[in-house]
PDB file of N, CA, C and O in Angstrom:
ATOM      1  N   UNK A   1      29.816 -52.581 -14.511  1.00  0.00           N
ATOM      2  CA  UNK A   1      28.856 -51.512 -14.700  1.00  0.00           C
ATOM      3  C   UNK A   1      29.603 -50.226 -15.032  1.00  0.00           C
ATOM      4  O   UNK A   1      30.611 -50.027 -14.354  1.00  0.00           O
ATOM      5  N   UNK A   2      29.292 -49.324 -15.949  1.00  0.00           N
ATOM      6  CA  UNK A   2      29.920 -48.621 -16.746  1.00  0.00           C
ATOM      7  C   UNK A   2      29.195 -47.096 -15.800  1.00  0.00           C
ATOM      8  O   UNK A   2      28.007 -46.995 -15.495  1.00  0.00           O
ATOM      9  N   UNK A   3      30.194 -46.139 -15.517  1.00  0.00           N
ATOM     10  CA  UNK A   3      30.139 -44.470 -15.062  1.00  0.00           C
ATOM     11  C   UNK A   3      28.796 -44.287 -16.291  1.00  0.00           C
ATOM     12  O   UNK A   3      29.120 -44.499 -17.460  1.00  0.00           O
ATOM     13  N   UNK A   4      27.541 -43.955 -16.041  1.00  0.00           N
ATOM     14  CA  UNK A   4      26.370 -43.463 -17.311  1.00  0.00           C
ATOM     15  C   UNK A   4      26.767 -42.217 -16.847  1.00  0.00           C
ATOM     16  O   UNK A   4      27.727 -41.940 -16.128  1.00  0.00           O
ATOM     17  N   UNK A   5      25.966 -41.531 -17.313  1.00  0.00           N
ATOM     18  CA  UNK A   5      25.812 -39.787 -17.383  1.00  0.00           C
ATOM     19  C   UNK A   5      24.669 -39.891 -16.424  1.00  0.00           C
ATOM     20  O   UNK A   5      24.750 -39.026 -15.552  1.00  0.00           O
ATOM     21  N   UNK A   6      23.627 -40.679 -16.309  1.00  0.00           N
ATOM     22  CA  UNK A   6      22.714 -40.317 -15.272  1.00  0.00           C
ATOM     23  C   UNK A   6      23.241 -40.278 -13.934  1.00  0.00           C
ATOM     24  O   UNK A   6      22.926 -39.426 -13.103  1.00  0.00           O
ATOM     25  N   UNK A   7      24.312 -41.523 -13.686  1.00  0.00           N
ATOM     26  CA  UNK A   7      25.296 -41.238 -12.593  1.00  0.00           C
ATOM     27  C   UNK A   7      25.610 -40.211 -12.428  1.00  0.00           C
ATOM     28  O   UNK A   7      25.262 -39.417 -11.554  1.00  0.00           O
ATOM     29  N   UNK A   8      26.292 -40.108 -13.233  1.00  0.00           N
ATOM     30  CA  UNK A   8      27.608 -38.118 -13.351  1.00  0.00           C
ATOM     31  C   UNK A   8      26.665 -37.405 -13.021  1.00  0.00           C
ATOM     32  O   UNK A   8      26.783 -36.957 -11.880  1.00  0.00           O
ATOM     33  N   UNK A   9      25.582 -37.052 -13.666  1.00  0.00           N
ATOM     34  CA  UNK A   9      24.537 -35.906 -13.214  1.00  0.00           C
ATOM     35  C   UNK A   9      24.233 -36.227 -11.504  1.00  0.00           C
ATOM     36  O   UNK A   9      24.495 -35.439 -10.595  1.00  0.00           O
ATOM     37  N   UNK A  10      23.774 -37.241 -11.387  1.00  0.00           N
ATOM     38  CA  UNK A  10      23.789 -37.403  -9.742  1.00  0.00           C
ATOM     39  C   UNK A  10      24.577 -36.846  -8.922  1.00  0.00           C
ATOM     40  O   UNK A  10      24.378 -35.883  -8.181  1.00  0.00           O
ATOM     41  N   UNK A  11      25.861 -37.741  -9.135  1.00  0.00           N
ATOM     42  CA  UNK A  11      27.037 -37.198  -8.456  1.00  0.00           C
ATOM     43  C   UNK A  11      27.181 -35.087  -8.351  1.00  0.00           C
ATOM     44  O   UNK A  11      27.286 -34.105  -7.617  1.00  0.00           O
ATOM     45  N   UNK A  12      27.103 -35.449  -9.332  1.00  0.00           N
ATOM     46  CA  UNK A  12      26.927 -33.425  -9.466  1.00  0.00           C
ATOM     47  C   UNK A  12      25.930 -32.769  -8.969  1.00  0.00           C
ATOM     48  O   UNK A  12      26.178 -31.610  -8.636  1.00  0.00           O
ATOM     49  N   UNK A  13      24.459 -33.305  -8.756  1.00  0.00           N
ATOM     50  CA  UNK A  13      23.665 -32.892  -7.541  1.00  0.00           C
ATOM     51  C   UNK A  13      24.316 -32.826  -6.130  1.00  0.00           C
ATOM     52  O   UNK A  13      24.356 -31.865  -5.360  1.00  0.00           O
ATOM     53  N   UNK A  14      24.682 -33.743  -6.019  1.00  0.00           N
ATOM     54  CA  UNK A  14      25.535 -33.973  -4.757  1.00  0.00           C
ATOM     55  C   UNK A  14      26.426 -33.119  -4.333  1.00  0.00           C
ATOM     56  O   UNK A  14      26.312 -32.235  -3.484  1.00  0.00           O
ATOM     57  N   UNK A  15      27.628 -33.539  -5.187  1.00  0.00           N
ATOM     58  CA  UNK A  15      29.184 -32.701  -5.154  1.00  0.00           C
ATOM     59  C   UNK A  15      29.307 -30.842  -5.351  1.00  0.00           C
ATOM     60  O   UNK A  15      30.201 -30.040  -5.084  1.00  0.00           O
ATOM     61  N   UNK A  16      28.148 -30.727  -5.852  1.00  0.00           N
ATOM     62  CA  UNK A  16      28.876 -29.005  -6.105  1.00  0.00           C
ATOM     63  C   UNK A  16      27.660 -28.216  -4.607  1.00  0.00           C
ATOM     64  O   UNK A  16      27.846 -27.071  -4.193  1.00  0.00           O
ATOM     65  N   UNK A  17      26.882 -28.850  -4.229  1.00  0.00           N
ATOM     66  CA  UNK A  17      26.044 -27.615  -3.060  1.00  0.00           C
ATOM     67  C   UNK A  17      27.299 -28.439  -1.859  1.00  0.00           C
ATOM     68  O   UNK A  17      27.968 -27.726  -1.112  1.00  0.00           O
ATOM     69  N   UNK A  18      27.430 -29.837  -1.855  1.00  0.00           N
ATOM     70  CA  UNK A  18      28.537 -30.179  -0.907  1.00  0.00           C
ATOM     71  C   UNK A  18      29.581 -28.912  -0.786  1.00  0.00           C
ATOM     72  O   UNK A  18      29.805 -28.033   0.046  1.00  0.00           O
ATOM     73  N   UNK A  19      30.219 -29.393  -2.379  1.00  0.00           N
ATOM     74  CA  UNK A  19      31.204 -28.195  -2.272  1.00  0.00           C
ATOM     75  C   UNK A  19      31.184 -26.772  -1.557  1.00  0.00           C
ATOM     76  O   UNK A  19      31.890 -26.264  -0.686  1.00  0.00           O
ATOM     77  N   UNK A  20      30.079 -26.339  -2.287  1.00  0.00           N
ATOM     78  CA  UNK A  20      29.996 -24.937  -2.177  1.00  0.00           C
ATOM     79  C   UNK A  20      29.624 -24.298  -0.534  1.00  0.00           C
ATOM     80  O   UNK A  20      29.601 -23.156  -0.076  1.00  0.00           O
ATOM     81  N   UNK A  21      29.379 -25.560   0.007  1.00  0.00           N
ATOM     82  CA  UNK A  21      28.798 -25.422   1.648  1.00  0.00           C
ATOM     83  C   UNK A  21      30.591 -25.860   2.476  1.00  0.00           C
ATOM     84  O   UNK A  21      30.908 -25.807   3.664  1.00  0.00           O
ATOM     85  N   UNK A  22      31.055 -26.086   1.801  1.00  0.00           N
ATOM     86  CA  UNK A  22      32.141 -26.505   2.314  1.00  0.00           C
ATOM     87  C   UNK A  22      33.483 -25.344   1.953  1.00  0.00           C
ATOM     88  O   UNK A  22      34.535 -25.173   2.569  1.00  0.00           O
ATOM     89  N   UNK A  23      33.058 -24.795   0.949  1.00  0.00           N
ATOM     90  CA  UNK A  23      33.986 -23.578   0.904  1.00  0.00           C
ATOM     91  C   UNK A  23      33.476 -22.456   1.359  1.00  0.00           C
ATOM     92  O   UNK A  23      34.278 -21.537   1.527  1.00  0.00           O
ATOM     93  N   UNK A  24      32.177 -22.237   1.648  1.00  0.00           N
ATOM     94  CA  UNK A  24      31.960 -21.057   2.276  1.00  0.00           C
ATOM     95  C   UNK A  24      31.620 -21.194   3.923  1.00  0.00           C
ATOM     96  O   UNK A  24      30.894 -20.330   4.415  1.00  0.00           O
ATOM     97  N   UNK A  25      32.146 -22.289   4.783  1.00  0.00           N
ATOM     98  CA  UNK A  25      32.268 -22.654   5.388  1.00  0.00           C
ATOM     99  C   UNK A  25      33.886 -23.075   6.282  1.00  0.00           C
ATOM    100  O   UNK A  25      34.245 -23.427   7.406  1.00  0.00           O
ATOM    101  N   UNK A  26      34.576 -22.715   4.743  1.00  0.00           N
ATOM    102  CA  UNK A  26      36.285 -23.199   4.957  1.00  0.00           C
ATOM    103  C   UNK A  26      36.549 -21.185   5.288  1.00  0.00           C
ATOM    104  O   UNK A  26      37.135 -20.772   6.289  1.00  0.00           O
ATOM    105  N   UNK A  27      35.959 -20.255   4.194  1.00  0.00           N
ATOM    106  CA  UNK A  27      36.072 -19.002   4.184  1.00  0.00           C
ATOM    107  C   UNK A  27      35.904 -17.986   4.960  1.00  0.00           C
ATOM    108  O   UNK A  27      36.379 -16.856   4.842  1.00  0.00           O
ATOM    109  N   UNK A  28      34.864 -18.622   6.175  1.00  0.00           N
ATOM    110  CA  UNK A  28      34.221 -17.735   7.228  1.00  0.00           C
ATOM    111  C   UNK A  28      35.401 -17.568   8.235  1.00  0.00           C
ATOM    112  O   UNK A  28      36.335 -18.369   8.200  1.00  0.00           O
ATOM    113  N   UNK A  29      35.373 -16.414   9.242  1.00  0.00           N
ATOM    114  CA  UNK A  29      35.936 -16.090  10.169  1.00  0.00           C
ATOM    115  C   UNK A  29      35.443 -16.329  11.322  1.00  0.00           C
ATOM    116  O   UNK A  29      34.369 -15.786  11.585  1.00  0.00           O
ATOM    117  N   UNK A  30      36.022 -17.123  12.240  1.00  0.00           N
ATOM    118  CA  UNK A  30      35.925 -17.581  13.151  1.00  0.00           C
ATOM    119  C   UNK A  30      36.167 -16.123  14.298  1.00  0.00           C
ATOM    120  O   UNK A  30      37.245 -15.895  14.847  1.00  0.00           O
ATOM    121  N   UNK A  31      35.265 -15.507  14.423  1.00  0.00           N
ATOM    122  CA  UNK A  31      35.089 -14.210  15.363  1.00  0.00           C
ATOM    123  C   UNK A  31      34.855 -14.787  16.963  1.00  0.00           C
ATOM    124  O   UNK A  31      34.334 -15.896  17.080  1.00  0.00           O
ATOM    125  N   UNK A  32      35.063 -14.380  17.621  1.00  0.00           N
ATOM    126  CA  UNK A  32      34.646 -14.066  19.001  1.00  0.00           C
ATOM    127  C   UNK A  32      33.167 -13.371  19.312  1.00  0.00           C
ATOM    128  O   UNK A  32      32.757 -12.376  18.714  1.00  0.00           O
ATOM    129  N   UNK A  33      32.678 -13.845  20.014  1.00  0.00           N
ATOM    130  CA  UNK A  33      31.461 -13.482  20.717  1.00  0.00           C
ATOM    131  C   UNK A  33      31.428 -12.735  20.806  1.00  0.00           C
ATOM    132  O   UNK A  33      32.155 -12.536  21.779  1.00  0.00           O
ATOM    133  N   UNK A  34      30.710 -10.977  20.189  1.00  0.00           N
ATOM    134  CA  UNK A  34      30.593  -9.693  20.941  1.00  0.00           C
ATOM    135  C   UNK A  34      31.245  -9.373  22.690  1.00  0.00           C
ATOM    136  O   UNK A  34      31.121 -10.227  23.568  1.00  0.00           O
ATOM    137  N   UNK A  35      31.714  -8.432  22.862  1.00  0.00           N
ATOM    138  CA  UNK A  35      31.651  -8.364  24.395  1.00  0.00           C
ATOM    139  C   UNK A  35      31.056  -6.941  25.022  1.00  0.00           C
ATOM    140  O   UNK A  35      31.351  -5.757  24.855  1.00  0.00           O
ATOM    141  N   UNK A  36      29.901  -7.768  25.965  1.00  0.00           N
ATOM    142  CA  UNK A  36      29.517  -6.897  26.865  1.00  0.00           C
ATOM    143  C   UNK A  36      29.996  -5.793  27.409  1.00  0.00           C
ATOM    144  O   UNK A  36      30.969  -5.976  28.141  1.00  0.00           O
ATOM    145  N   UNK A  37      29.544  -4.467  27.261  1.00  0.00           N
ATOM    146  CA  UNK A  37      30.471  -3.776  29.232  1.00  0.00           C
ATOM    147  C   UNK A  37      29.576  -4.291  29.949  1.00  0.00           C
ATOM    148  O   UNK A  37      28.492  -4.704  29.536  1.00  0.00           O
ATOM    149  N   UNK A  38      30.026  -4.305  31.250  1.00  0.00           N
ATOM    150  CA  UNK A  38      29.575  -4.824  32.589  1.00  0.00           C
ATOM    151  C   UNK A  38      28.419  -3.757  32.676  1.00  0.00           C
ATOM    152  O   UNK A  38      27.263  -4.150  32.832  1.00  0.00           O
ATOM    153  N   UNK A  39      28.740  -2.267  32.567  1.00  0.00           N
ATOM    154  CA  UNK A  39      27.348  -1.281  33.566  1.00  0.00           C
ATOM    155  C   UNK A  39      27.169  -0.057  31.757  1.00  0.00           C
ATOM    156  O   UNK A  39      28.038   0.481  31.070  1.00  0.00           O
ATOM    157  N   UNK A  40      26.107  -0.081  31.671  1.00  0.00           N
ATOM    158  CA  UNK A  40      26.078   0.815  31.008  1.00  0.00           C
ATOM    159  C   UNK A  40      25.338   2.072  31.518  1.00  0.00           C
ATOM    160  O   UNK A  40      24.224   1.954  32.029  1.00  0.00           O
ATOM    161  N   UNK A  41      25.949   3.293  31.386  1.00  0.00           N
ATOM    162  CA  UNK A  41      25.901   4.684  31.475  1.00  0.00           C
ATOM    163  C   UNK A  41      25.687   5.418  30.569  1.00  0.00           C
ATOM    164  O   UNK A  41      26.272   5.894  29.596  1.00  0.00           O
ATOM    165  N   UNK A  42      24.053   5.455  31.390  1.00  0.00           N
ATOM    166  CA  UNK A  42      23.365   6.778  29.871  1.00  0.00           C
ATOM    167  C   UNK A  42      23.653   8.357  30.568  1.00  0.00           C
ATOM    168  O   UNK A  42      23.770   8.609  31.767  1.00  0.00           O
ATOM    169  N   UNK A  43      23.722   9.269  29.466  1.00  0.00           N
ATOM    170  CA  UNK A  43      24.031  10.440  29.623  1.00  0.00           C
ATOM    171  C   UNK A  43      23.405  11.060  30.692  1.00  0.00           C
ATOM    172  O   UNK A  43      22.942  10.125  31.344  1.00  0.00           O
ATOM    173  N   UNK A  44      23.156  11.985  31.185  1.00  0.00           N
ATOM    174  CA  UNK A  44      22.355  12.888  31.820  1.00  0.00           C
ATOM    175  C   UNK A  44      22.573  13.925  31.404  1.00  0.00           C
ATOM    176  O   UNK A  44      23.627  14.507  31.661  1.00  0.00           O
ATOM    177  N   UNK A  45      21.464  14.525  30.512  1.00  0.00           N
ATOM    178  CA  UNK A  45      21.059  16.332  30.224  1.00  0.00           C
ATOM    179  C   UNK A  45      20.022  16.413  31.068  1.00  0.00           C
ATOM    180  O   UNK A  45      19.025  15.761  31.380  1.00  0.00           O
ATOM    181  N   UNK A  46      20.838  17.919  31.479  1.00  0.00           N
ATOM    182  CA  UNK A  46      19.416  18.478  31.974  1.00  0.00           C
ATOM    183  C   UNK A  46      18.161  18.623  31.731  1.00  0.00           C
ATOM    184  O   UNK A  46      17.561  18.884  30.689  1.00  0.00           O
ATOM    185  N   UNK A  47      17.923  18.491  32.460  1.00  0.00           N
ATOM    186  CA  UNK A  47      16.007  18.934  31.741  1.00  0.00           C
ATOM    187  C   UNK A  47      15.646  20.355  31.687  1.00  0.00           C
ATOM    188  O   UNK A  47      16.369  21.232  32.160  1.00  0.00           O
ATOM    189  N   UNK A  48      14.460  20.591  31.074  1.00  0.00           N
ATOM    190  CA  UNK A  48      14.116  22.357  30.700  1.00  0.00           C
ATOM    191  C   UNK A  48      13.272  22.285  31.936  1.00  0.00           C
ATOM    192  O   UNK A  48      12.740  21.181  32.047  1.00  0.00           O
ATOM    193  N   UNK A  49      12.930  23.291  33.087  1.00  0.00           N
ATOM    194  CA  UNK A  49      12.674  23.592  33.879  1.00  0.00           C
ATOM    195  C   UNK A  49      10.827  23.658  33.111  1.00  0.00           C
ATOM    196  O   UNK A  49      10.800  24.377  32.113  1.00  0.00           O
ATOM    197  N   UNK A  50       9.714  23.147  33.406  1.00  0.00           N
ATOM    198  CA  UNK A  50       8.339  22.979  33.469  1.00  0.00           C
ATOM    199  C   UNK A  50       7.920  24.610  33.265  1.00  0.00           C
ATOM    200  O   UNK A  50       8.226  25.493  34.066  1.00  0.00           O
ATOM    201  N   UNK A  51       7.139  24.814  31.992  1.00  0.00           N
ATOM    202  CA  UNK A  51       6.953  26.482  32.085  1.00  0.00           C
ATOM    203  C   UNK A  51       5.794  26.669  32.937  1.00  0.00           C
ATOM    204  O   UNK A  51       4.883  25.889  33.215  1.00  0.00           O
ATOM    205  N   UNK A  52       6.070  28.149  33.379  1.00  0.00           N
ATOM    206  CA  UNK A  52       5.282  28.416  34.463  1.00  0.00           C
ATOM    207  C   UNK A  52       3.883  28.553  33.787  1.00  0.00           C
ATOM    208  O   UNK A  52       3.762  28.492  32.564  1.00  0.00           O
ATOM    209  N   UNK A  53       2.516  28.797  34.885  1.00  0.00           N
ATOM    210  CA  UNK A  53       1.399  29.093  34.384  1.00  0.00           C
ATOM    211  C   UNK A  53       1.458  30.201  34.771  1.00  0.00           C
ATOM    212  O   UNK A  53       1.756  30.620  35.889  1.00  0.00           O
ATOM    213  N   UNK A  54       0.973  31.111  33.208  1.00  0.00           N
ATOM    214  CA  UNK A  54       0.718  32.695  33.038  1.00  0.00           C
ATOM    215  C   UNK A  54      -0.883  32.777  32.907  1.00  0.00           C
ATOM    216  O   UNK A  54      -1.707  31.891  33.131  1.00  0.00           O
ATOM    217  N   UNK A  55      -1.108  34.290  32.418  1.00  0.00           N
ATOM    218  CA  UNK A  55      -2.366  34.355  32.589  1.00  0.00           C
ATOM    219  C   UNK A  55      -3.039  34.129  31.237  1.00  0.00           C
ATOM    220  O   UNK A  55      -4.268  34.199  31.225  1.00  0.00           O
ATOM    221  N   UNK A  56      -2.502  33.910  30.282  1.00  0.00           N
ATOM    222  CA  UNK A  56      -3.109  33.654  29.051  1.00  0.00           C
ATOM    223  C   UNK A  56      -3.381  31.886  29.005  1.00  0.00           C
ATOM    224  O   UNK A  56      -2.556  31.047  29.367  1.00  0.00           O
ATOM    225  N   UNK A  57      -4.636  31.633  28.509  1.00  0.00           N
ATOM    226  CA  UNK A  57      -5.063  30.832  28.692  1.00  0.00           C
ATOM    227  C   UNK A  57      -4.437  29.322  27.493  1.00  0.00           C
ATOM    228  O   UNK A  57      -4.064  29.915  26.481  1.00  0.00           O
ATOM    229  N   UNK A  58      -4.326  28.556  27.379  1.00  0.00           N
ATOM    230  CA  UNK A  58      -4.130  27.383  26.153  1.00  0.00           C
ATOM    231  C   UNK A  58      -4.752  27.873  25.085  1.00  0.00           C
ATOM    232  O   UNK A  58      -5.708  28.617  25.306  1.00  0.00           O
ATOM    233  N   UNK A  59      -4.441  27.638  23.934  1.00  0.00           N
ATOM    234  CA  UNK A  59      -5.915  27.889  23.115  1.00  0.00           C
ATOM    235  C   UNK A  59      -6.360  26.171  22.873  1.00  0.00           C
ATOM    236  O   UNK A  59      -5.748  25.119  23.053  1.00  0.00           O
ATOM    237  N   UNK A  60      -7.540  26.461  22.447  1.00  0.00           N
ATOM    238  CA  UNK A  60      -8.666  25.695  22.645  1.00  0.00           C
ATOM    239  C   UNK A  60      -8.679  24.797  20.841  1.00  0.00           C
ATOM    240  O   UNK A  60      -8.509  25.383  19.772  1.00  0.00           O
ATOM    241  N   UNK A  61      -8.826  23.916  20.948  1.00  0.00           N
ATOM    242  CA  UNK A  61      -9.219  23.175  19.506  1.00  0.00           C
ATOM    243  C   UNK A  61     -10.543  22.916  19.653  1.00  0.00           C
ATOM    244  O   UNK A  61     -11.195  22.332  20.519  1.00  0.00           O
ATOM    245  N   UNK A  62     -10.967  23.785  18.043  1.00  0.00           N
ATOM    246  CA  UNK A  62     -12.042  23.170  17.720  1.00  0.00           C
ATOM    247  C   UNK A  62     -12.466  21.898  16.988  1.00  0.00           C
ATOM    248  O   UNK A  62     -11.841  21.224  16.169  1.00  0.00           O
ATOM    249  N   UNK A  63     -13.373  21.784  17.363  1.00  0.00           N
ATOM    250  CA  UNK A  63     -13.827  20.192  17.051  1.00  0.00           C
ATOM    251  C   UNK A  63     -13.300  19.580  15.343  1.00  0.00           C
ATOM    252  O   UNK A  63     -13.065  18.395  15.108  1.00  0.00           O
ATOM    253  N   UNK A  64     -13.224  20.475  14.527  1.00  0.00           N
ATOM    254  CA  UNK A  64     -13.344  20.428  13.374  1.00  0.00           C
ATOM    255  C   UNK A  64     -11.681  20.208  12.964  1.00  0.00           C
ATOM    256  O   UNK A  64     -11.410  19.965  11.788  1.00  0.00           O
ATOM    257  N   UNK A  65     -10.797  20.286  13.790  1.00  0.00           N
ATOM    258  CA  UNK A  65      -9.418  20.235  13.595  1.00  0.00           C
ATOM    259  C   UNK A  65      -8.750  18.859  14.767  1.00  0.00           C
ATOM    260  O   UNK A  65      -7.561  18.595  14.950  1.00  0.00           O
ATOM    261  N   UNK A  66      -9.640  18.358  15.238  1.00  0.00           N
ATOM    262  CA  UNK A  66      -8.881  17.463  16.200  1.00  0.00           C
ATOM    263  C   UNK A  66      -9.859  16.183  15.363  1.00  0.00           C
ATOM    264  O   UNK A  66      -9.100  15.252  15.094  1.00  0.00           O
ATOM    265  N   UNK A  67     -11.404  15.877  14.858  1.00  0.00           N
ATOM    266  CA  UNK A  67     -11.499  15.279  14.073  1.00  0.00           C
ATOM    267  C   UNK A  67     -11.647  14.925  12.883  1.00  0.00           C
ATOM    268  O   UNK A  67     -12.454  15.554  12.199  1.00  0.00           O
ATOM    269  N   UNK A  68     -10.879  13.777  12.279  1.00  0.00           N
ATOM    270  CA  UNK A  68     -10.470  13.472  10.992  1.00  0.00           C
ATOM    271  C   UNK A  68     -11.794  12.908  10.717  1.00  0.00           C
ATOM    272  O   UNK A  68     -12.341  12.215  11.575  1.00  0.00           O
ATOM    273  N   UNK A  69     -12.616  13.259   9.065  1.00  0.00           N
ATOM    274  CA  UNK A  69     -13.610  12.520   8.824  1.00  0.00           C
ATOM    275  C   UNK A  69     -12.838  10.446   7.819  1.00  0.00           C
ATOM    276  O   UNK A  69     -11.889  10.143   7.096  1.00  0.00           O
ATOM    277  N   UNK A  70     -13.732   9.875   8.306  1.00  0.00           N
ATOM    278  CA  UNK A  70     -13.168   8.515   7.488  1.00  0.00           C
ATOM    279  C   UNK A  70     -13.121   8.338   6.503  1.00  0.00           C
ATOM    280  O   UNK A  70     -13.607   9.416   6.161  1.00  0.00           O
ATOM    281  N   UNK A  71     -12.814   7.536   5.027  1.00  0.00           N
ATOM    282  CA  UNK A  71     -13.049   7.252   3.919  1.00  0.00           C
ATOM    283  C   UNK A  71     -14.537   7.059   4.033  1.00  0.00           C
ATOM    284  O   UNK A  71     -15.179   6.635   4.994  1.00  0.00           O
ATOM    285  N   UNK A  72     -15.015   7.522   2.666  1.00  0.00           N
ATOM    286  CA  UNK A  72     -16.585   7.314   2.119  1.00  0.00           C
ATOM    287  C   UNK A  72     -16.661   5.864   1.783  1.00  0.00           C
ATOM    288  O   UNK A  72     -15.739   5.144   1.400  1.00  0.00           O
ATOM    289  N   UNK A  73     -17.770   5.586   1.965  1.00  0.00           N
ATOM    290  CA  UNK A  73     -18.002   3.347   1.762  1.00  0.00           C
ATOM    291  C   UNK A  73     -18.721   4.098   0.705  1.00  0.00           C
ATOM    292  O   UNK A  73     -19.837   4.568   0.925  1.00  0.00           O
ATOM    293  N   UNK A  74     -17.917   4.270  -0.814  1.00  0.00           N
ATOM    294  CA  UNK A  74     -18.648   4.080  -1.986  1.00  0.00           C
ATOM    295  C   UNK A  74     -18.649   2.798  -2.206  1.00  0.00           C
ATOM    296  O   UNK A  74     -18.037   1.912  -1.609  1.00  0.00           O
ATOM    297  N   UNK A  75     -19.537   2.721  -3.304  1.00  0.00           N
ATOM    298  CA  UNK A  75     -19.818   1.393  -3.965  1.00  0.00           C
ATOM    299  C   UNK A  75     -18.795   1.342  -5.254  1.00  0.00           C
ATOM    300  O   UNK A  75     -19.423   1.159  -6.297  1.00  0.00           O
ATOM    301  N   UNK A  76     -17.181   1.475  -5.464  1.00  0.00           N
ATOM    302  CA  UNK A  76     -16.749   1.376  -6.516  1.00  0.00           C
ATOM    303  C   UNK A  76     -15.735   0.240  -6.217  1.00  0.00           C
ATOM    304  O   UNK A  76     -15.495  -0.314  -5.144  1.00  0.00           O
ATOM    305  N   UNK A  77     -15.301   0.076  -7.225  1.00  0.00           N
ATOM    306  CA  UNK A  77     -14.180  -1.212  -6.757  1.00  0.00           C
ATOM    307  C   UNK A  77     -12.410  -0.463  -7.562  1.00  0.00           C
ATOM    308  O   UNK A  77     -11.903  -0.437  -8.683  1.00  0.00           O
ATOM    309  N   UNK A  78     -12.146  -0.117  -6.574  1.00  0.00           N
ATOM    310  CA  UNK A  78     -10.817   0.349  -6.867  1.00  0.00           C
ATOM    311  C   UNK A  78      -9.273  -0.039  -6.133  1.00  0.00           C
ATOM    312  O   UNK A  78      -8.282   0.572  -5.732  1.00  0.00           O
ATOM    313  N   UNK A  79      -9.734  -1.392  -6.232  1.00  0.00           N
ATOM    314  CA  UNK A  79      -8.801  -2.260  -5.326  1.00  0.00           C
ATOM    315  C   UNK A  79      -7.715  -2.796  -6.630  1.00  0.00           C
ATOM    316  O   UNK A  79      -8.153  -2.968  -7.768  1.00  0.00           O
ATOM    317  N   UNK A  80      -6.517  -2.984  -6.338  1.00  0.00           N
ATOM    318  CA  UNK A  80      -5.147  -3.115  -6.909  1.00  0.00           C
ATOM    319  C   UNK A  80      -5.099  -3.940  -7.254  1.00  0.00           C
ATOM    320  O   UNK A  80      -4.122  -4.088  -7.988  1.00  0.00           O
ATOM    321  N   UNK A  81      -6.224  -5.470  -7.051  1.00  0.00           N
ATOM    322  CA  UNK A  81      -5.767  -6.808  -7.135  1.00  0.00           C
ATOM    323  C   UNK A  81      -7.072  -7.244  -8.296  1.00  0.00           C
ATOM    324  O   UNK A  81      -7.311  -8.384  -8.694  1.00  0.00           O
ATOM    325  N   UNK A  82      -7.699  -6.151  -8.625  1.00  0.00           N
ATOM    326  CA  UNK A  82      -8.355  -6.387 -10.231  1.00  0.00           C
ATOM    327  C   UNK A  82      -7.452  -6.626 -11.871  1.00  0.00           C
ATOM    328  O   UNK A  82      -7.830  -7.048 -12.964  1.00  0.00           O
ATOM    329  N   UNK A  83      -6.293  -6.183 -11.419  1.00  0.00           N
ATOM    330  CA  UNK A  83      -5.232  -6.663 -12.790  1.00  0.00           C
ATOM    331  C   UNK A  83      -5.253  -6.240 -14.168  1.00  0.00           C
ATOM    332  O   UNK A  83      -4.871  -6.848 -15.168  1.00  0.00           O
ATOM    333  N   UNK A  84      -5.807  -4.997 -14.041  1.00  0.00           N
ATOM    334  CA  UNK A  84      -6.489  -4.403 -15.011  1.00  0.00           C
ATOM    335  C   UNK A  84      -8.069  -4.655 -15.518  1.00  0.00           C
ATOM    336  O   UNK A  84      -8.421  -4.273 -16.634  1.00  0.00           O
ATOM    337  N   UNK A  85      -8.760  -5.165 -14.826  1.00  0.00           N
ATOM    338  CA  UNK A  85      -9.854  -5.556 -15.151  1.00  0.00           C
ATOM    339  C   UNK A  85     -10.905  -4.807 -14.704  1.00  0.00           C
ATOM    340  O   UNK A  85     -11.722  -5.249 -13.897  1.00  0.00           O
ATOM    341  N   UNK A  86     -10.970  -3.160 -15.398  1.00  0.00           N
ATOM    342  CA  UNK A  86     -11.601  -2.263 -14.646  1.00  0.00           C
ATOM    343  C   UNK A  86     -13.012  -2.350 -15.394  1.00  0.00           C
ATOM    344  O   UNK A  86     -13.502  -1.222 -15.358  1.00  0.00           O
ATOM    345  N   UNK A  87     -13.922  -3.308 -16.105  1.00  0.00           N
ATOM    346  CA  UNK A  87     -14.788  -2.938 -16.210  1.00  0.00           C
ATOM    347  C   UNK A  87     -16.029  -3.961 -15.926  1.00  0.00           C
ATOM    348  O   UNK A  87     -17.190  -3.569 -16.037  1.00  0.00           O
TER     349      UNK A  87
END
């Protein structure tokens, strides 16, 4: 039985992701495990001392600035996934 080319092509499915898993596998560095510290130590800043209460009062929000009105439910279709098909 004679090497065909449908063989060879086989073989070459095979042989070159083999390969290529095998050299970038020969290439890697064999690292060590991260290492832990044992205790970790977060900073300490001071804190700003709580301001006192004076006699001027908070100011106050009006209604008109703390709520946002929603989008309008028009009836148009202006959605992204029409593909140009605006009419």
């Amino acid at each position: 039985m004679a090497f065909s080319p449908r063989l060879a092509a086989l073989a070459a499915v095979v042989a070159v992701p083999l390969g290529i898993a095998a050299t970038s596998y020969a290439m890697t560095d064999t690292s060590e495990a991260p290492k832990v510290p044992p205790a970790v130590q977060l900073d300490e800043s001071p804190r700003p001392a709580p301001p006192t209460p004076s006699g001027t009062p908070a100011p106050t929000r009006t209604p008109d600035s703390s709520v946002v009105p929603g989008p309008s439910a028009a009836d148009d279709d202006d959605d992204d996934d029409d593909f140009g098909d605006d009419g």
